[in-house]
C-alpha positions as CSV (number, residue, x, y, z in Angstrom):
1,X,10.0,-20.5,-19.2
2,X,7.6,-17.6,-19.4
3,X,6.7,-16.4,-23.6
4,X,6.5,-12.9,-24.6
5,X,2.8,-12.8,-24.4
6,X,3.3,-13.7,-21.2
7,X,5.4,-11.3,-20.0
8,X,3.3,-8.5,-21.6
9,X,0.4,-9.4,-19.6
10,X,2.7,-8.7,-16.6
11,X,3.7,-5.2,-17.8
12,X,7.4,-6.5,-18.2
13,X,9.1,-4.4,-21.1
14,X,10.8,-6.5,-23.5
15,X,12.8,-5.9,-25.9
16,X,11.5,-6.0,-29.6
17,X,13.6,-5.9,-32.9
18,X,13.8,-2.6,-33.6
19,X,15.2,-2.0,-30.1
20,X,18.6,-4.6,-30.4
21,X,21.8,-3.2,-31.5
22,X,23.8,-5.0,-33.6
23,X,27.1,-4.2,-32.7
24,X,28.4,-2.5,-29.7
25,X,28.1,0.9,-28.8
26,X,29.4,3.7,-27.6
27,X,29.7,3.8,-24.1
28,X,28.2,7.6,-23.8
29,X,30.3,8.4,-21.0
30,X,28.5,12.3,-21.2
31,X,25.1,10.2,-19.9
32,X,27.2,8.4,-17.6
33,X,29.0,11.6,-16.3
34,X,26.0,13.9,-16.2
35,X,23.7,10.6,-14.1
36,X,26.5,9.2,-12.1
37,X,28.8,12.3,-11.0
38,X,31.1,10.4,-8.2
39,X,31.1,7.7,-8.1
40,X,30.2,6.1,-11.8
41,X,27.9,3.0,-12.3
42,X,30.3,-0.1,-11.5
43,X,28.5,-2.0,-14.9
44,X,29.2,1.4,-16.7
45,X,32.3,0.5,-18.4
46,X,35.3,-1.7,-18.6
47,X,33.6,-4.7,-17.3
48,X,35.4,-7.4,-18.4
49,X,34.1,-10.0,-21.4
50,X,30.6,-8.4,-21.3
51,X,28.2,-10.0,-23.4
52,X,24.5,-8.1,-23.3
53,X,23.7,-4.4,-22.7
54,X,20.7,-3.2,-20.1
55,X,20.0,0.1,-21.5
56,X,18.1,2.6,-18.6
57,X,15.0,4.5,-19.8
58,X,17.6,7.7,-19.0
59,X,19.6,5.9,-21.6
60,X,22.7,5.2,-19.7
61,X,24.1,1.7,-20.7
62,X,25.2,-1.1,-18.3
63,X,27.3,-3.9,-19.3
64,X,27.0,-7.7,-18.1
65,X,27.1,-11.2,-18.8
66,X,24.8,-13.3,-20.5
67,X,25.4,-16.5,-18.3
68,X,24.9,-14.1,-14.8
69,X,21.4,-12.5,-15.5
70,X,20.3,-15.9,-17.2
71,X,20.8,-18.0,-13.7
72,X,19.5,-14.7,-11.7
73,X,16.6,-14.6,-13.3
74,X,13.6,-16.4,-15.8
75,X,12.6,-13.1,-17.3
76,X,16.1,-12.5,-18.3
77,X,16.9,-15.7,-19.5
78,X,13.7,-15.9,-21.8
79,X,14.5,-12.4,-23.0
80,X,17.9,-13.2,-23.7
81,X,16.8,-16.2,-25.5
82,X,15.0,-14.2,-27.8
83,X,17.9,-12.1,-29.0
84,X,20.6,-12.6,-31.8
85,X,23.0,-9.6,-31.9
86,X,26.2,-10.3,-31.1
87,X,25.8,-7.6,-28.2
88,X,22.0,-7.6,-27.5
89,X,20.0,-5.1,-25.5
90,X,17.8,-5.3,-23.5
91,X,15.4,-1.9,-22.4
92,X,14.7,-1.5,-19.0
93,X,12.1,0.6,-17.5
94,X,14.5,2.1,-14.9
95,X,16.6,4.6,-14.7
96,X,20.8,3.5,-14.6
97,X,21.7,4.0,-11.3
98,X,18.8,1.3,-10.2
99,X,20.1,-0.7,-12.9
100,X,23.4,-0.7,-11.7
101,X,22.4,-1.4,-8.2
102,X,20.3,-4.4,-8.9
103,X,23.5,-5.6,-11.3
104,X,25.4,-5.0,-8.0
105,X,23.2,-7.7,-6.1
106,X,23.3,-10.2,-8.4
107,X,26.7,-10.8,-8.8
108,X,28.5,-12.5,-6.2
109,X,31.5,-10.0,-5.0
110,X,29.7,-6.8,-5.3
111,X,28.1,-5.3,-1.8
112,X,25.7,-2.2,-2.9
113,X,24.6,0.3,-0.5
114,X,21.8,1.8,-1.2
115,X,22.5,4.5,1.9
116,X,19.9,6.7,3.3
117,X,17.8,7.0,0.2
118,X,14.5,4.9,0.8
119,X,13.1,5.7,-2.7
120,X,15.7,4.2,-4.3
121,X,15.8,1.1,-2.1
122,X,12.3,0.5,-3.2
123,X,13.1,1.0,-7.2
124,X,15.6,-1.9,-6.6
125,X,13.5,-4.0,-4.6
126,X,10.9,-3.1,-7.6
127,X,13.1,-3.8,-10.5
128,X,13.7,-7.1,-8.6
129,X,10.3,-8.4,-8.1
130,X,9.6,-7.8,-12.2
131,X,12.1,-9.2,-13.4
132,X,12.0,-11.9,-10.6
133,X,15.2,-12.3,-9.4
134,X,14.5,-14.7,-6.0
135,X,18.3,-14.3,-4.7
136,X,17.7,-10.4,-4.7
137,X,14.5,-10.6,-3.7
138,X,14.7,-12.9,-0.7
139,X,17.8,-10.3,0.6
140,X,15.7,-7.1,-0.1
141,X,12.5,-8.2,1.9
142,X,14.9,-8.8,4.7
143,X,16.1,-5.5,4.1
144,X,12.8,-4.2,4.0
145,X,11.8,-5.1,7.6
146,X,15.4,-3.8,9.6
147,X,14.5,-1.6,12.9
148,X,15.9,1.7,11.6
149,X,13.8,1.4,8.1
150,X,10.8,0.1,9.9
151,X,11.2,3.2,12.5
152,X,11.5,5.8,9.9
153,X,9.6,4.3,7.3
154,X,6.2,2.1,8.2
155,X,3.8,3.0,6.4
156,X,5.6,3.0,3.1
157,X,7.4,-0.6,3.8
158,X,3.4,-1.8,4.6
159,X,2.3,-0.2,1.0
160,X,5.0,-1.8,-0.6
161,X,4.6,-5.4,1.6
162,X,1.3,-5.5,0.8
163,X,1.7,-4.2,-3.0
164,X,4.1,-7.0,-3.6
165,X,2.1,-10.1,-1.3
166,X,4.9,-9.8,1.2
167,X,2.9,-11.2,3.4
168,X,5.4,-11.8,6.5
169,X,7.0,-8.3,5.8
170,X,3.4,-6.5,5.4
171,X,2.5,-8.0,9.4
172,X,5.6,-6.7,10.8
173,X,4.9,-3.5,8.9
174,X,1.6,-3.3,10.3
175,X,2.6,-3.7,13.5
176,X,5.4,-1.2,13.1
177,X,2.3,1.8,12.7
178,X,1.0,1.2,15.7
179,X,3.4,4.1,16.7
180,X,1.4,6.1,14.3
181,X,-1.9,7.9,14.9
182,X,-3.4,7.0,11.5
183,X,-6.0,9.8,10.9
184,X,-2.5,12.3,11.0
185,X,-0.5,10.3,8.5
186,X,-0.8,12.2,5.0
187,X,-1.8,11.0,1.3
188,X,1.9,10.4,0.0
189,X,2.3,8.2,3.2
190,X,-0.8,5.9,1.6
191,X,-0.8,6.8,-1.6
192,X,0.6,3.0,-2.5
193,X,-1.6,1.1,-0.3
194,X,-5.0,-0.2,-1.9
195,X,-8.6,1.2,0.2
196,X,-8.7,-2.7,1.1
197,X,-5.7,-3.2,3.0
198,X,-5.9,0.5,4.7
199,X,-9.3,-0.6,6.1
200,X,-7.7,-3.7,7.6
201,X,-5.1,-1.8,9.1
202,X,-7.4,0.8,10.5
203,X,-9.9,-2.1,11.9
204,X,-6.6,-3.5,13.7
205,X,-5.5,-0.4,15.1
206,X,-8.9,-0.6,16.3
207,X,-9.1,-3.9,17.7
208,X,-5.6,-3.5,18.8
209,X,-6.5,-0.2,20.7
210,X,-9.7,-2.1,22.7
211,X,-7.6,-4.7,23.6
212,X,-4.8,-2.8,25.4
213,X,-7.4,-0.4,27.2
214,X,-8.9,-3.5,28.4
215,X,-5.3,-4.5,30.0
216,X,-4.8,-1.6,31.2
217,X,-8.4,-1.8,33.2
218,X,-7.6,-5.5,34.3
219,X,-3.7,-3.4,35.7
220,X,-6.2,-1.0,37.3
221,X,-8.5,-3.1,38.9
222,X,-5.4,-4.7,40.5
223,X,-4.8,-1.3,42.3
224,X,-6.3,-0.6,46.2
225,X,-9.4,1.1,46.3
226,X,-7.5,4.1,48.0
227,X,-5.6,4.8,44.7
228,X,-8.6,3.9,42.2
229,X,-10.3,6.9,43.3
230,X,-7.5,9.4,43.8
231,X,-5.4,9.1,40.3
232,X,-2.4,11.1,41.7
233,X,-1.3,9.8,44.9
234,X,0.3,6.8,43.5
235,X,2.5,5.9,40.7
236,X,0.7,2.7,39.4
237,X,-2.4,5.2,38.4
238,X,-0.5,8.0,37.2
239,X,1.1,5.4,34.7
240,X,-3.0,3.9,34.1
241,X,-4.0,7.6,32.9
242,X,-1.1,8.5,30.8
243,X,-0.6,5.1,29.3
244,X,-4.4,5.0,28.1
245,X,-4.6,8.7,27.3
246,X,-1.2,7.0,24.6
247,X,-3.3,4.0,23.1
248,X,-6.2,5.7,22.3
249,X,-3.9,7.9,20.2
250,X,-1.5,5.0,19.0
251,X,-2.3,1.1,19.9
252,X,1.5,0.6,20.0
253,X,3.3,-0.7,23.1
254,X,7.2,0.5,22.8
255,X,6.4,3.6,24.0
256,X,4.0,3.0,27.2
257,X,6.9,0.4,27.6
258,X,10.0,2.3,27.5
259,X,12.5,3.0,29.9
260,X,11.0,6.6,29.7
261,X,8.2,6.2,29.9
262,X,8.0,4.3,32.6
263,X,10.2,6.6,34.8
264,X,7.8,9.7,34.7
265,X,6.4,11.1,37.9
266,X,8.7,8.4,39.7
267,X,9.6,11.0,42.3
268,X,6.1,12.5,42.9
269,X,3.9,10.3,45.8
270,X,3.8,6.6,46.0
271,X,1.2,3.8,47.5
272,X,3.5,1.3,49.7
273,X,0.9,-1.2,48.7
274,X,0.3,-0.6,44.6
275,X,3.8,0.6,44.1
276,X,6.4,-1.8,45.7
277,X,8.5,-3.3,43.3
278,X,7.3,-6.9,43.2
279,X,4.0,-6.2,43.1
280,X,4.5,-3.9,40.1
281,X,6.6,-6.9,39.1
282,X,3.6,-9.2,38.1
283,X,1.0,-6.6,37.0
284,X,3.6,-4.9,34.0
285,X,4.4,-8.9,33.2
286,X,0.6,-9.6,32.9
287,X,0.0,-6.1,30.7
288,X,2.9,-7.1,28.6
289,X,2.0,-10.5,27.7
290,X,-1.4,-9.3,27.1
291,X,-0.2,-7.0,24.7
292,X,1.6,-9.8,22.6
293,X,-1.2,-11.9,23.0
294,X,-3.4,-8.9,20.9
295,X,-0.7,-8.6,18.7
296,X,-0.8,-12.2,17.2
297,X,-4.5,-12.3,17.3
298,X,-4.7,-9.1,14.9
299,X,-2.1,-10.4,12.5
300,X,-3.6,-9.6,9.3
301,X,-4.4,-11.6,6.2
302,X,-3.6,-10.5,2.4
303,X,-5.6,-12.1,0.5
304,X,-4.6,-12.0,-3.7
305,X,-7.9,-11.3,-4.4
306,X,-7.0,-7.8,-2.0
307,X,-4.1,-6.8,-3.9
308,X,-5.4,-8.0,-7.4
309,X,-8.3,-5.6,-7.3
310,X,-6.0,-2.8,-6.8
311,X,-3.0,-3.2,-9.0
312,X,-1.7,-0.8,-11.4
313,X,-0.5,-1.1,-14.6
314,X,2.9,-0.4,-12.9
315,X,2.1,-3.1,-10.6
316,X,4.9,-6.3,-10.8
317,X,3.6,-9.8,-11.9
318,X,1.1,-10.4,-8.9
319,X,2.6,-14.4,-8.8
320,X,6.1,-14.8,-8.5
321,X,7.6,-18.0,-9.9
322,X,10.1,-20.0,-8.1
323,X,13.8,-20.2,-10.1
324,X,14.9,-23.6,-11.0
325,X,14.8,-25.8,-8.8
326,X,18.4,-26.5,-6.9
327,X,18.7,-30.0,-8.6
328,X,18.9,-28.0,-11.5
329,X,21.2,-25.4,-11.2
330,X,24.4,-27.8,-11.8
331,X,23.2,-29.8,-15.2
332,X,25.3,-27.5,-17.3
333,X,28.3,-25.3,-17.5
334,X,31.7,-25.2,-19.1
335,X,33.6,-26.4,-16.6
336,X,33.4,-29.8,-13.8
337,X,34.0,-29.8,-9.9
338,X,34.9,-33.2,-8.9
339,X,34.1,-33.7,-5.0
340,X,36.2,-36.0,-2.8
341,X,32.8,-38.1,-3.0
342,X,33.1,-38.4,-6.7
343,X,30.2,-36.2,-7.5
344,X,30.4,-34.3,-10.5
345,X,29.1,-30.6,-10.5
346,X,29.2,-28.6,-13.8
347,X,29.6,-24.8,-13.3
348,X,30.3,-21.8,-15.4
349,X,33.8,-20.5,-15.1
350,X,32.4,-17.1,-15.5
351,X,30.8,-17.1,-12.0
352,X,33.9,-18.3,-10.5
353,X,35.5,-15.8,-11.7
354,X,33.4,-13.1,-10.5
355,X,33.0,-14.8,-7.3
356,X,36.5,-16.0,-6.1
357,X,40.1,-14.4,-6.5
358,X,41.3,-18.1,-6.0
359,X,39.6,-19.3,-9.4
360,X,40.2,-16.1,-11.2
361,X,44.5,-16.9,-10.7
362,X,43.6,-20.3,-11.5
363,X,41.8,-20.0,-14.7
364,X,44.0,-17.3,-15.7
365,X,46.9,-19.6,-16.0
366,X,48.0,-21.7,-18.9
367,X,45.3,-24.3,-19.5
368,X,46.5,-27.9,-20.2
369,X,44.3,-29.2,-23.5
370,X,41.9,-32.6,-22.0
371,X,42.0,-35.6,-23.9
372,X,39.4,-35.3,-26.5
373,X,37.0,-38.3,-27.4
374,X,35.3,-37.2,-30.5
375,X,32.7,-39.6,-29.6
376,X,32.1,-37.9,-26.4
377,X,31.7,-34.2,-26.2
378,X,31.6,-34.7,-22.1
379,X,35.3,-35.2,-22.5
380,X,36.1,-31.8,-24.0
381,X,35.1,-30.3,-20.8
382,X,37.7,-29.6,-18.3
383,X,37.5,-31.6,-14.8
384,X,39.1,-30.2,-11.5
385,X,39.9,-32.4,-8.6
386,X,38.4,-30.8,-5.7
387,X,38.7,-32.4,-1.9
388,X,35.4,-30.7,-0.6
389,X,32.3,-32.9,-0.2
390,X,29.7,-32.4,-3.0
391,X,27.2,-31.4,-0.4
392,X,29.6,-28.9,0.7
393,X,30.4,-27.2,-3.1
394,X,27.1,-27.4,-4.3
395,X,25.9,-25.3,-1.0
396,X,28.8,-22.8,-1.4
397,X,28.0,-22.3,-5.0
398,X,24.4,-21.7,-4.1
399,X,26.3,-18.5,-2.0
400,X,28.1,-17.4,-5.3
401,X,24.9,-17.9,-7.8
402,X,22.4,-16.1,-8.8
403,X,19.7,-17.7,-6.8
404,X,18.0,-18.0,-3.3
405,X,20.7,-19.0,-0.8
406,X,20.9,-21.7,1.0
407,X,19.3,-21.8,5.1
408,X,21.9,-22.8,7.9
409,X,20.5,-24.2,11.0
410,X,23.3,-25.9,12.7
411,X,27.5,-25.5,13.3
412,X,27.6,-28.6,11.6
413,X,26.0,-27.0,8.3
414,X,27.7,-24.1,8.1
415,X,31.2,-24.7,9.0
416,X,32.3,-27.0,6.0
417,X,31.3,-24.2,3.6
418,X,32.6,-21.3,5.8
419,X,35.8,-23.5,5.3
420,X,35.8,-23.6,1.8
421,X,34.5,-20.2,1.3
422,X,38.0,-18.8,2.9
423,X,40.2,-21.8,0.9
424,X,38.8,-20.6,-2.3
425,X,38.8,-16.8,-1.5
426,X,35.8,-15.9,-2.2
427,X,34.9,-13.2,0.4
428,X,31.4,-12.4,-0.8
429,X,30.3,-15.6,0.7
430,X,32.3,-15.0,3.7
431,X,30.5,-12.1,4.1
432,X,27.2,-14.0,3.6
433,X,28.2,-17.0,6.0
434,X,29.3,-14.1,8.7
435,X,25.7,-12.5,8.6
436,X,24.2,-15.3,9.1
437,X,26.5,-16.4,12.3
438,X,25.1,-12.9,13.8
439,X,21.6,-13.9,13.7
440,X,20.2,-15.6,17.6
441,X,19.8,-19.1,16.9
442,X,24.1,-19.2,16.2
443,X,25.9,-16.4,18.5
444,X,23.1,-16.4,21.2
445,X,23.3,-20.1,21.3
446,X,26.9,-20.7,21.7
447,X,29.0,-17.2,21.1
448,X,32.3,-18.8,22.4
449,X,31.9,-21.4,18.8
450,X,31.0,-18.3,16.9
451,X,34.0,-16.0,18.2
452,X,36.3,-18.7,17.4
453,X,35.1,-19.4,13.8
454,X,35.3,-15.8,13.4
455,X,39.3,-15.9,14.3
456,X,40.2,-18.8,12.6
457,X,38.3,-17.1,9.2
458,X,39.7,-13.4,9.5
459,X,36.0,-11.9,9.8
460,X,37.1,-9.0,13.0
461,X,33.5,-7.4,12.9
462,X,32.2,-10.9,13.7
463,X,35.0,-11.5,15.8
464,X,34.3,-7.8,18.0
465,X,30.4,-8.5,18.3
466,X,30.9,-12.2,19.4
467,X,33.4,-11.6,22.3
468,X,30.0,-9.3,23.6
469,X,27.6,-11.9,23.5
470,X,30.7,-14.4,25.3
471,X,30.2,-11.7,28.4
472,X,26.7,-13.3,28.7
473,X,27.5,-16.7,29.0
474,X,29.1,-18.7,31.6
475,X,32.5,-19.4,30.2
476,X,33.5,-21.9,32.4
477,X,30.8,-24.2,30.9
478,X,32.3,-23.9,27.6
479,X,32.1,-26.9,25.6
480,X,35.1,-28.4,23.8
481,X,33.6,-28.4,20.3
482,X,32.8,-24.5,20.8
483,X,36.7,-23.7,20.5
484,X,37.8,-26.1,18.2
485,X,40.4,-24.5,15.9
486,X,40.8,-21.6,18.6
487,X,44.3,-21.4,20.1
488,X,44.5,-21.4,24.1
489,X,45.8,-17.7,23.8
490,X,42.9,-16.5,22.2
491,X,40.8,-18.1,24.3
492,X,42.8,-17.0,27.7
493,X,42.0,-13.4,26.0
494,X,38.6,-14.5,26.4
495,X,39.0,-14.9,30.2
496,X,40.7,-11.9,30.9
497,X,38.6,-9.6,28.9
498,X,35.4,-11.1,31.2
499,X,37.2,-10.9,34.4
500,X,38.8,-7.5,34.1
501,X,35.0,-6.0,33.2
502,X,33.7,-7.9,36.1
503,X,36.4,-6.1,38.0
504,X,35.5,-3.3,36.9
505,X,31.6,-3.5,37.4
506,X,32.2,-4.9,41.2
507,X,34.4,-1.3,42.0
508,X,31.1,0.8,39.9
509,X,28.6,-0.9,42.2
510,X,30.3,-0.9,45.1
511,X,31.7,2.6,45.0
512,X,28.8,4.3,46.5
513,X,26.8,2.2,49.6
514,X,23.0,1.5,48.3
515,X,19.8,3.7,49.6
516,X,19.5,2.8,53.5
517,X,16.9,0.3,54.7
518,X,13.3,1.3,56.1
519,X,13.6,2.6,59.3
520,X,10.3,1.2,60.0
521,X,9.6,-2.4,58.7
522,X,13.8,-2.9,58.7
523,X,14.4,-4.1,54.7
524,X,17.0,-3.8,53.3
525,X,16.2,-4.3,49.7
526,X,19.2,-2.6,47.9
527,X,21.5,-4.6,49.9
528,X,20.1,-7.9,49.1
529,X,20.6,-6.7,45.4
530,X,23.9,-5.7,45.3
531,X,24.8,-9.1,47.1
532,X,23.1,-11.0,44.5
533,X,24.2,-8.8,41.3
534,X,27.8,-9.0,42.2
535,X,27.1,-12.9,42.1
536,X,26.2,-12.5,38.6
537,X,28.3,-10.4,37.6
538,X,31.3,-12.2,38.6
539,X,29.7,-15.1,36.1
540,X,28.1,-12.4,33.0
541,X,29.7,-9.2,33.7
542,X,26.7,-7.3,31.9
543,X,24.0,-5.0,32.8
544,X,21.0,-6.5,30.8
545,X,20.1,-9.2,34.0
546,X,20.8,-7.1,37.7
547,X,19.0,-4.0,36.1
548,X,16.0,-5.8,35.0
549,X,12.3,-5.2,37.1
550,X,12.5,-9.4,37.2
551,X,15.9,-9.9,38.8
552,X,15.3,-6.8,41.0
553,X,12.5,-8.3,42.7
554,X,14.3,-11.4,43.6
555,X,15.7,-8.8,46.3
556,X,12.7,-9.2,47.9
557,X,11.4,-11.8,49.8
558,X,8.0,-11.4,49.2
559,X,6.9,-13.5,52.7
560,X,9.3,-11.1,54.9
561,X,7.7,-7.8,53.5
562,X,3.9,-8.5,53.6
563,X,4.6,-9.9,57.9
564,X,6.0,-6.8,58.1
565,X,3.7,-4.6,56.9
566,X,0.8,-6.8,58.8
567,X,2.8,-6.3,61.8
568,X,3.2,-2.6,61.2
569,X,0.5,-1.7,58.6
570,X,1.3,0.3,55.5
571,X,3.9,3.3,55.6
572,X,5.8,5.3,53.2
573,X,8.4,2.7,52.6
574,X,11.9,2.6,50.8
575,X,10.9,-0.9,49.2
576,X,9.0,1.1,46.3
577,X,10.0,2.8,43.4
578,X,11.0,6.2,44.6
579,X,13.5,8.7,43.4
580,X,16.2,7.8,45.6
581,X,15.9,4.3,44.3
582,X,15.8,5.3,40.8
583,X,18.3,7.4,40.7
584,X,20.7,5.0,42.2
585,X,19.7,2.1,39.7
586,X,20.2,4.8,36.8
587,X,23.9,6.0,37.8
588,X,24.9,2.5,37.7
589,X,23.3,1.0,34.9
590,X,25.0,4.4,33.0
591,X,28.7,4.1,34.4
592,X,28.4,0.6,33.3
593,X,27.6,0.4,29.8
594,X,30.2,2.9,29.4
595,X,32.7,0.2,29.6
596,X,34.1,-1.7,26.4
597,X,31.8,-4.3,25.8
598,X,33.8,-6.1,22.6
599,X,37.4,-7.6,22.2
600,X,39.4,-6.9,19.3
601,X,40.5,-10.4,17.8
């Protein structure tokens, strides 16, 4: 456990004699009214058995328990263990609301929102990495890194990765500026970010830029001869100029590979040979995977002796110790959990309070008095009887503790303690367990397993976004395992929902006959998509796979159109992008994704 001194060096505030109050005080509801208008601090009053004060440097008081901010963090515990008052407090260097927020976080059934305000997302992440609280910390830098903050907010999220030897957080961030033209962005934007780890940024935009123009040539040099010397009679060139005049601005690739983008000047002339679709086909898949290629080569490297040189004193401890290790986390409490397995796990009744409204009614009933053994002061503890696994407990306390959480790879981890979770009422780790379900490697792997878990635990968000991703998968194939628990009405609900949007989606494509077939060479390219999208639909009633460049190509048969054209030479053909085309793709793809994509449980 880290000493004062220790902590000092760190720039960690603690709290010295003179700073402890020895009884309780007021609760200075004028602070709490003029800082918190609607609503108050949650930890501002009333909070039940409280045991230690964390007083705000706007001195608004928060109220918690010893035990909570102990387990959450080592700071607090070896501040705490410092302290003899009754009521102890501790001064924070923060103001109340980020107090509050970060109390919020640590305890189990309490979901913050820190809304649209970015600055105070980052005090929270702040207060968490000083006072090193893992569990918080490991949710914020996922936080950190969502689309919509990474969209608004890149540069900021890289000063603060990189501040903070994110290093995972501070790559993505740095690839999220390539949107940005880095001689425009202004000194509040970099204000965080140390002259080191600008440069490196600036020398991959660099290297990121060269390496795209170079793709782009290699897509160029692909084109006829005809079209490299006249840039605007063909819609592969027009796309060379604008997408290079856009990377030597910004060396990011979501906008030269948007949907808009891509669709400019569609309409204007076309080369039968540079712009047909599955020629275009292979030279965007080459330009793409080049792109990714330059991506990973350029990931960048923080070094601590990079962020080290730069630190302020406001700067959090530049190493962040591990808590205790997961072995230890059950070795004491005031209470025992007794698995079917006979393992013994001692928690503090506290937490389960706070955590479950199924322990909360249990402990709040009369309490029969154990048989005491004054020669064993193990026997004075009360044992419950519980027919869980210990593998599966200790896991689902992990959920409800202050500490990292637990990592679910498989159904077979996660559905003893999503089990448990809903015996024992404790919805914060329902919540938990339900995030994690949403993430690929569960409901793009086997949706159908996911929706049904999602019924037979009440979670209807879950529920809603599973029966989408069940539209993308072959239901017939389902496996028997993937709707155990799931009754056969629920799963006939299933069915219908899929084949009443594929109903749908077959009378949207086929309401309007496709673009007519070239008069000249005599293919019939739209026709041989339809044919082949209502096929899939009638499987994976979705738009994602018929409107993609890939599956449109398969309309083609590649043999069939280059005979033809060396029977008949090159002409303005209908198997190109053209307007027509386009246009026809577009109101489909549209009218579709209109339709409801999710089943209410």
């Amino acid at each position: 456990m880290a000493s004062q001194d220790d902590l000092h060096l760190h720039g960690i505030p603690i709290t010295d004699a003179s700073s402890i109050a020895t009884t309780r005080p007021s609760s200075r509801l004028d602070v709490v009214a003029e800082e918190f208008p609607l609503p108050p601090p949650l930890f501002g009053v009333g909070v039940e058995d409280a045991d230690v004060i964390l007083r705000g440097k706007d001195d608004v008081d928060l109220y918690a328990h010893a035990i909570m901010l102990k387990r959450a963090s080592p700071v607090f515990a070896s501040s705490l263990s410092e302290l003899v008052p009754e009521v102890p407090v501790l001064n924070i260097d923060a103001d109340g609301r980020t107090i509050d927020t970060l109390l919020q976080y640590i305890y189990p059934d309490c979901r913050p929102e820190v809304g649209q305000d970015f600055d105070a997302f980052l005090g929270v992440l702040q207060l968490a990495v000083v006072y090193q609280v893992g569990h918080v910390m490991q949710l914020l830098r996922k936080m950190l890194v969502q689309p919509d903050l990474l969209h608004a907010y890149p540069i900021r999220i890289y000063a603060a990765a990189t501040r903070w030897r994110f290093n995972e957080e501070a790559d993505i961030a740095a690839e999220a500026t390539g949107k940005l033209d880095l001689a425009q962005v202004g000194e509040k934007e970099v204000g965080n970010i140390s002259a080191t780890d600008l440069v490196k940024l600036m020398a991959r935009h660099r290297r990121r830029k060269g390496d795209i123009l170079e793709a782009l040539k290699g897509w160029k040099g692909a084109l006829c001869k005809t079209c490299q010397g006249a840039p605007g009679d063909s819609w592969s060139m027009r796309y060379y100029v604008r997408a290079s005049d856009e990377i030597k601005k910004r060396p990011g690739t979501d906008v030269i590979f948007s949907e808009e983008f891509i669709n400019q000047e569609m309409g204007k002339s076309n080369c039968p040979e540079c712009d047909n679709y599955f020629a275009l086909s292979g030279r965007m898949k080459d330009l793409k995977q080049a792109a990714t290629q330059s991506m990973r080569r350029h990931s960048p490297s923080y070094s601590r002796k990079s962020v080290q040189s730069t630190a302020s004193a406001y700067s959090p401890p530049l190493v962040v110790p591990s808590t205790p290790q997961m072995e230890n986390i059950f070795s004491e409490g005031d209470c025992i959990l007794r698995s079917i397995d006979s393992q013994d796990i001692r928690v503090y009744r506290r937490i389960l309070i706070e955590a479950s409204h199924f322990w909360k009614h249990l402990f709040s009933l009369p309490q029969s008095q154990p048989d005491v053994d004054p020669r064993d002061p193990e026997s004075a503890v009360p044992i419950v009887d519980c027919t869980e696994r210990g593998r599966t407990l200790k896991l689902l306390l992990q959920l409800i503790y202050p500490v990292p959480k637990p990592q679910f790879r498989t159904f077979a981890q996660i559905e003893p303690v999503l089990e448990a979770a809903h015996k024992f009422e404790m919805d914060a780790a329902l919540q938990h367990l339900a995030g994690i379900l949403r993430e690929p490697h569960f409901i793009q792997l086997d949706p159908v397993r996911v929706y049904a878990l999602a019924c037979r635990y009440d979670l209807p968000d879950l529920a809603r976004l599973a029966s989408s991703f069940t539209l993308r998968s072959d239901l017939e194939q389902t496996a028997e395992e993937s709707v155990f628990g799931l009754s056969a009405a629920a799963f006939l609900r299933l069915l219908q929902f899929r084949d009443t949007r594929a109903s749908q989606i077959t009378s949207i494509l086929t309401e309007r006959a496709p673009p007519s077939p070239c008069e000249q060479c005599k293919i019939a390219w739209a026709s041989n998509w339809l044919r082949l999208a209502l096929e899939e639909i009638r499987r994976r009633p979705v738009s994602d796979v018929i409107f993609s460049l890939s599956f449109v190509t398969k309309s083609f048969d590649v043999e069939q159109v280059r005979r033809s054209f060396d029977r008949i030479g090159y002409h303005q053909c209908n198997n190109i992008f053209n307007i027509a085309d386009h246009d026809w793709l577009q109101e489909l793809k549209k009218k579709i994704d209109q339709l409801p994509e999710s089943l209410d449980p």
